[in-house]
C-alpha positions as CSV (number, residue, x, y, z in Angstrom):
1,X,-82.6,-76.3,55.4
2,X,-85.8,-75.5,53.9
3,X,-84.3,-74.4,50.5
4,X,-82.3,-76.9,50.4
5,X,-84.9,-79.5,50.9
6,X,-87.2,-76.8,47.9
7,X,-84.2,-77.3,45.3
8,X,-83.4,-81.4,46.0
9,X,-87.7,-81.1,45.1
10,X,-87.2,-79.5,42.5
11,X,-84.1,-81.5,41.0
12,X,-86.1,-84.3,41.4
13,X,-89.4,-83.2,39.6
14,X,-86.6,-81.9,36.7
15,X,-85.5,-85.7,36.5
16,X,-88.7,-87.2,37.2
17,X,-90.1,-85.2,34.4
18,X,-87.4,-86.1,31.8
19,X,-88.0,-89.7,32.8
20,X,-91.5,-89.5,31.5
21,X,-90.3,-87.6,28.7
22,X,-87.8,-90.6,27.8
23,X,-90.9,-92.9,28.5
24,X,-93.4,-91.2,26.2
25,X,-90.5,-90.1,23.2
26,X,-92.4,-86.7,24.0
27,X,-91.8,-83.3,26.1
28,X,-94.4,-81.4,28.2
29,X,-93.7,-78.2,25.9
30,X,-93.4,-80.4,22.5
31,X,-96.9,-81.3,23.7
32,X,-98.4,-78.3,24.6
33,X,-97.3,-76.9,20.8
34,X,-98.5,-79.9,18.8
35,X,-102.0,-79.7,20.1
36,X,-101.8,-75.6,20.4
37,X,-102.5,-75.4,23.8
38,X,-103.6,-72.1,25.4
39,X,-103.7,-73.4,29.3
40,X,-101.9,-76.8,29.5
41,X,-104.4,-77.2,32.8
42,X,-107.7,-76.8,31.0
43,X,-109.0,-80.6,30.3
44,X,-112.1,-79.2,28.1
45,X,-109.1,-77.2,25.9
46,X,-107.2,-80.4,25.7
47,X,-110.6,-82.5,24.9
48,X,-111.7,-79.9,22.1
49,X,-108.4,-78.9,20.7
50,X,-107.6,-83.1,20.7
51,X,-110.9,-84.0,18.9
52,X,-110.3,-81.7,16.0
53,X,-107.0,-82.0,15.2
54,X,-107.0,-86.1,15.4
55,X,-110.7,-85.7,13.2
56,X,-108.5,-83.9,10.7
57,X,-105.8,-86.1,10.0
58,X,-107.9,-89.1,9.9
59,X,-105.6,-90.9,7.2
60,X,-109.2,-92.2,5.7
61,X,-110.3,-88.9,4.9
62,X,-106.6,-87.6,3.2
63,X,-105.1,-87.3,6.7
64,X,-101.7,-88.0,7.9
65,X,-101.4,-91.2,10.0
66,X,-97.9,-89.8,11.0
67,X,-99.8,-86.8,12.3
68,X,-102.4,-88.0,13.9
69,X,-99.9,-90.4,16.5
70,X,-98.4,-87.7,17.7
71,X,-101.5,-85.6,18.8
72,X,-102.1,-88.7,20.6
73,X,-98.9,-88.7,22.1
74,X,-99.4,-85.3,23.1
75,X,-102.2,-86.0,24.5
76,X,-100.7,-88.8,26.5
77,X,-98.0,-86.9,27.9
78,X,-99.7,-84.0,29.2
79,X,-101.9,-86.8,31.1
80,X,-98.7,-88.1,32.2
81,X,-97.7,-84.4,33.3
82,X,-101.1,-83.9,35.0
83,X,-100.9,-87.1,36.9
84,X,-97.4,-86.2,38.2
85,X,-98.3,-82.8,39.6
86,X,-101.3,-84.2,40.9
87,X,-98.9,-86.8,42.9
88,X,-96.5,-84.6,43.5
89,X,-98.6,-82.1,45.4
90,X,-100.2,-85.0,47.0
91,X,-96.4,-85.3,48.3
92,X,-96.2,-81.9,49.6
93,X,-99.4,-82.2,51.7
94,X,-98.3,-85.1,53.2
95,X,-94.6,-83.9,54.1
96,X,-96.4,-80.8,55.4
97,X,-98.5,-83.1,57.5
98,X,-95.9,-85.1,58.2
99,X,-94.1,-82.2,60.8
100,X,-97.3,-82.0,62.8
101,X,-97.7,-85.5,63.7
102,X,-94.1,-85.4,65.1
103,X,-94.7,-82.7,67.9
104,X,-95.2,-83.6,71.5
105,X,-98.2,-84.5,72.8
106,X,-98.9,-81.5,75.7
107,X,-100.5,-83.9,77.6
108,X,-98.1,-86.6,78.6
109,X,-95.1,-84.7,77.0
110,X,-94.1,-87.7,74.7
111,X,-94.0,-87.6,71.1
112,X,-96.5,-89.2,69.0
């Protein structure tokens, strides 16, 4: 069934995700708080937001080296998080596509 098919999706975005999070020692949300995020999907919030807060805990001006690896690792993993929900709509198009390609052909009544 079709919600079936939705929740085995959505178990494997859920494990999917927590393999990147495993892979980057970062979550999404952990992310999104470290840089103070107001739309996780706004690049130019990211960029801005990313700039400042690594500018101000540059360890040669009193900053905190600590600090400033985790903003980029925040930055890193929202990426990540932006690459696999580009790729995992690509997905979705193409198993929507998929259906289509499968119907008979009306002329010849064969499959395609």
């Amino acid at each position: 069934s079709a919600a079936a098919r939705a929740a085995a999706g959505n178990m494997k975005a859920s494990a999917d995700g927590d393999k990147m999070t495993q892979a980057s020692g970062i979550a999404v949300d952990e992310s999104v708080k470290i840089l103070n995020l107001e739309d996780i999907n706004s690049k130019e919030e990211l960029t801005k937001k990313y700039e400042h807060l690594f500018e101000a805990n540059d360890p040669k001006k009193g900053g905190s080296f600590y600090l400033q690896s985790k903003i980029v690792r925040a930055r890193e993993r929202i990426e990540m998080h932006w690459a696999q929900e580009k790729l995992k709509a690509e997905q979705e198009l193409a198993e929507q596509a998929a259906p289509e390609s499968n119907q008979p052909d009306n002329s010849t009544g064969k499959q395609q």
